[in-house]
N, C-alpha and C positions, 0 to 999 in steps of 0.2 A: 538625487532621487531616493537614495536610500536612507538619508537624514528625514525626510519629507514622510517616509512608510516609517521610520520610527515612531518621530515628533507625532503622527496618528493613530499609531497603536498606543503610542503610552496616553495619547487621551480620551481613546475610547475603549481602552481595556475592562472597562466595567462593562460597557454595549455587549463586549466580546464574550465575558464569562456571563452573560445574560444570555447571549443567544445559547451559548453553549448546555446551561442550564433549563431553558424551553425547549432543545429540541430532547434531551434527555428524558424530558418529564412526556412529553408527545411518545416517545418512542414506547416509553413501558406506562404508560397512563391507562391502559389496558388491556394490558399482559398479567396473566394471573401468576406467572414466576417472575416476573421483572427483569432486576439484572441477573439475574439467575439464567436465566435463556442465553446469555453472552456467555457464559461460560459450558453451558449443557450443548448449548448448539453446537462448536467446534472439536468438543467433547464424542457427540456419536455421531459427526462425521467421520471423524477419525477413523471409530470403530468401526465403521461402514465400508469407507474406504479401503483400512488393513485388513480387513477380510478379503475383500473384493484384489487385492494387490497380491496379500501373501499368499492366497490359499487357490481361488481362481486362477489368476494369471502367474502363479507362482514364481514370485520373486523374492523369497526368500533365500534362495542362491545367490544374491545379486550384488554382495558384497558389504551391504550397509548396515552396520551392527545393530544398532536400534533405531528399527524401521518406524515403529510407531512415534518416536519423538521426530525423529527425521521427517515423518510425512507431515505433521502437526505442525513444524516452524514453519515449515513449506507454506501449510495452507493459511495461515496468520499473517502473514508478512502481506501474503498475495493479496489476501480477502480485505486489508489495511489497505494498499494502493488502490485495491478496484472500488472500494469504500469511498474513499476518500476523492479518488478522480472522477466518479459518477457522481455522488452528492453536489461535490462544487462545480461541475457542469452544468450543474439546471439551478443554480445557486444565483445566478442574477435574473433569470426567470420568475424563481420565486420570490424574488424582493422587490418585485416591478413597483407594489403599493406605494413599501415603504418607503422606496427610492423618488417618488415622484409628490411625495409630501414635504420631506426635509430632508437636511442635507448631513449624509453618512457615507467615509468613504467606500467607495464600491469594493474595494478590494477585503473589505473585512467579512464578507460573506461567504467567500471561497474561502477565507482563510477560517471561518469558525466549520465549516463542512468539514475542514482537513484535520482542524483541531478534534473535532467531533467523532471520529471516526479514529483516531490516536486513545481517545479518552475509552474506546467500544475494542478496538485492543490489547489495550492495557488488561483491562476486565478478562479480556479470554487469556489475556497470559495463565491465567488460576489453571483452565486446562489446561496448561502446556506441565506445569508444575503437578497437577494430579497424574497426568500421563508420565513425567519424567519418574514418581513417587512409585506407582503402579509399575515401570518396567524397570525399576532400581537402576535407573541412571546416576550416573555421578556428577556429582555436584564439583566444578573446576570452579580455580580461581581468577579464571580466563572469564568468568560468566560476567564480569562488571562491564569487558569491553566490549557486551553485545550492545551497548548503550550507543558506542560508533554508528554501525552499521542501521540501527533505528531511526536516528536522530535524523543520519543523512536520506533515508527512506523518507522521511519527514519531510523535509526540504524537498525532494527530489519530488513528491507527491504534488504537493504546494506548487512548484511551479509547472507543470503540467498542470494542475489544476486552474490555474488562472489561465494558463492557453487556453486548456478547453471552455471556462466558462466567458472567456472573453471572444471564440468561435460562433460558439452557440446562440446569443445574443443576434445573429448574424442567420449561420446558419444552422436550424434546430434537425434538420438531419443527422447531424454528426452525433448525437441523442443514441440514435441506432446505430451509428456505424461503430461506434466505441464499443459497446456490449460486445460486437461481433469480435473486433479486434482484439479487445483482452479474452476474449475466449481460445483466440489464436494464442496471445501470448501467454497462457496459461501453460501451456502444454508445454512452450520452448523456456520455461524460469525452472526444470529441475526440481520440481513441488516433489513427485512419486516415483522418480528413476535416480540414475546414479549416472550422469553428463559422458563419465568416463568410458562407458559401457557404449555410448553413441557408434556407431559407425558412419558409411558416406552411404550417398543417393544418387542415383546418375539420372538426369530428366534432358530426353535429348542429344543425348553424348556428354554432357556438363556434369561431372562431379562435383557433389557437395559434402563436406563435409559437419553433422550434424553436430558436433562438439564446440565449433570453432562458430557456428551459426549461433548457438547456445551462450556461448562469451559475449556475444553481441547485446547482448538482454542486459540492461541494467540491475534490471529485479535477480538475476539470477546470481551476481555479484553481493545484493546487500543480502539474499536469504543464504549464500552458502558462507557471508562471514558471521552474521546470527549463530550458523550451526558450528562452525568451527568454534568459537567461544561457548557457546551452551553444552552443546554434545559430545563435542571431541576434546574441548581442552585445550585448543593447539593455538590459538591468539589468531592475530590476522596477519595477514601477508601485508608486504611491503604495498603489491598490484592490489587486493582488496582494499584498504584504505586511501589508495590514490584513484582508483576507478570511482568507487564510492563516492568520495569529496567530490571528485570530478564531475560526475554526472550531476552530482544534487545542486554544486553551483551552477553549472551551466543551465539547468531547467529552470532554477529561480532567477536568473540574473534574465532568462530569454520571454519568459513568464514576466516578468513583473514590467520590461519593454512593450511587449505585445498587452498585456493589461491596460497600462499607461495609456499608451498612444491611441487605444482603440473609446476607451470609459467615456468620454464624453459624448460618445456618439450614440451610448446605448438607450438612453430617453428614448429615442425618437423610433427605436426597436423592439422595444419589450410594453 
């Protein structure tokens, strides 16, 4: 199987950086700042957010030295997964046409949505870089191995992303239920708090504890080894490189199964 998604990407790789190229030219074809909005955008949210965090809800006690880069990887990594997994959701939706004219693998659709969306974070790294410039962050030599923790975000995206767009084909509810869901999981990936700081919650007589709930989050593994190598300097832990590997195998290997075994049937759906 996995000879088979090679031998197809290496022959439609030109398809691949085409599509990636149309939706690029769609997105800023008219936007009067272009790509420039990919970077302004995450830019004064930032700013929006750090006020609203440090100064309203004052957490500038809260232990995290440089809270404006801190909150900025947060939201990057995040706004990449939720990018990337909604795009390729409705990604065989939108290729119904082209799919029912000639023959293209299906799976390269979800995979340029993810590509697409990797290429629209890249671009906002520049904010991460003006904000790290602006609060004289230091620059470690740990920053090469935030390339780990992206790549397998990558992966990790990709295959959720072919679940869901090989769901959706099926059933187009799941359209809505997702938005709801990563708006849940937004909260528990450590974007604008410090995990550590968590305490428990008791519902019913059952203690939970919110730290160890929070471990459970894949996103919250690839964004705090991002930060260790960008911010802090400190490399990644033995557990962040194997959580990491871990999940992004498992969702591409379960992902590319469920894709497989479902694709043929999606003509007769879309």
């Amino acid at each position: 199987m996995v000879k088979a998604y090679a031998r197809d990407f290496w022959r439609y790789r030109y398809l691949l950086q085409n599509l990636i190229g149309r939706d690029f030219k769609l997105k800023y074809r008219r936007s009067v700042l272009g790509v420039v909005w990919s970077v302004l955008n995450p830019l004064l949210m930032n700013f929006v957010m750090v006020i609203v965090f440090s100064t309203i809800l004052d957490m500038r006690g809260s232990g995290i030295t440089n809270f404006p880069v801190y909150l900025i990887i947060g939201q990057l990594l995040f706004n990449f997964f939720n990018e990337g997994t909604g795009s390729a959701m409705s990604s065989m939706l939108g290729a119904a046409p082209l799919i029912k004219k000639v023959y293209i693998p299906k799976y390269i659709f979800p995979l340029e949505r993810v590509c697409f969306a990797l290429v629209n974070c890249l671009f906002s790294f520049i904010a991460l870089i003006i904000m790290m410039v602006l609060t004289r962050a230091s620059l470690h030599p740990t920053v090469l191995l935030a390339l780990y923790p992206l790549l397998t975000l990558f992966i990790f995206t990709l295959g959720i992303g072919l679940m869901l767009a090989a769901a959706t084909v099926f059933f187009r509810d799941i359209m809505h239920l997702w938005g709801v869901f990563t708006t849940a999981l937004l909260y528990f990936s450590a974007i604008f708090y410090d995990p550590s700081q968590m305490g428990t919650f008791t519902v019913r007589g059952m203690e939970f504890n919110v730290q160890r709930i929070i471990h459970l989050n894949p996103l919250y593994w690839y964004i705090t080894g991002f930060r260790n190598t960008v911010l802090d300097g400190t490399g990644l832990t033995w557990s962040m490189i194997w959580v990491c590997g871990l999940c992004a195998l498992i969702a591409l290997v379960v992902g590319m199964l469920v894709f497989r075994s479902q694709q043929d049937k999606f003509i007769l759906h879309i």
